[in-house]
N, C-alpha and C positions, 0 to 999 in steps of 0.2 A: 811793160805795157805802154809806155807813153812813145815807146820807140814804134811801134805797131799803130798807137791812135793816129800819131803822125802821120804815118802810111796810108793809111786806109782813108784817111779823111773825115771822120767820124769823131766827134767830139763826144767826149764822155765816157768813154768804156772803163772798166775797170777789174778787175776779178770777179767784185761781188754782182755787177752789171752783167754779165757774164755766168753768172752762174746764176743767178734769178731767171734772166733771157732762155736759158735751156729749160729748166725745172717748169717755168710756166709751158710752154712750147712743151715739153714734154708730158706733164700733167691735160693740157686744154685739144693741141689740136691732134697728137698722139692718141690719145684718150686712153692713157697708160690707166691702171691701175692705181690707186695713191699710194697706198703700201709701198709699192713697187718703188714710185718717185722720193717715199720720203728715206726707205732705204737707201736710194743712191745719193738721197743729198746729207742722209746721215742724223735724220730727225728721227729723236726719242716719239716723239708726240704728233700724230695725224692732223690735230688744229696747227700745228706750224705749217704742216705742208699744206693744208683747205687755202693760206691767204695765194698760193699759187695760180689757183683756180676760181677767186672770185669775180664774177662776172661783171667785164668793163662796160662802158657805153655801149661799145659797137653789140654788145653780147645781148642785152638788154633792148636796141634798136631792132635786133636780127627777132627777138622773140615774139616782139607788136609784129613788124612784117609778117611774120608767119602766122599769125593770126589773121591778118588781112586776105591772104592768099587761100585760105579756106573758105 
């Protein structure tokens, strides 16, 4: 991994960064199934896979905007 962070120019990567980075991405803007997500990340338990998908700032800014817009 550190041979590739070097590469890339990106500080911080990691496996675990890297698998969070998909699971979210795949749970939020896929709008996969969660079943679906926690089977592929190998979760017994659907509350492990929800923290994938709890809503960030920008998620929470987008929700007031859309209020405005109505």
């Amino acid at each position: 991994m550190d041979k590739y962070e070097r590469l890339s120019g990106v500080a911080g990567v990691s496996p675990h960064v890297l698998r969070h980075t998909t699971l979210t991405e795949l749970a939020r803007q896929k709008k996969q199934d969660l079943a679906l997500v926690a089977a592929l990340a190998g979760h017994s338990k659907l509350a492990t896979t929800a923290i994938y998908v709890q809503p960030n700032m920008q998620d929470l800014e987008a929700a007031v905007d859309s209020l405005m817009e109505d």
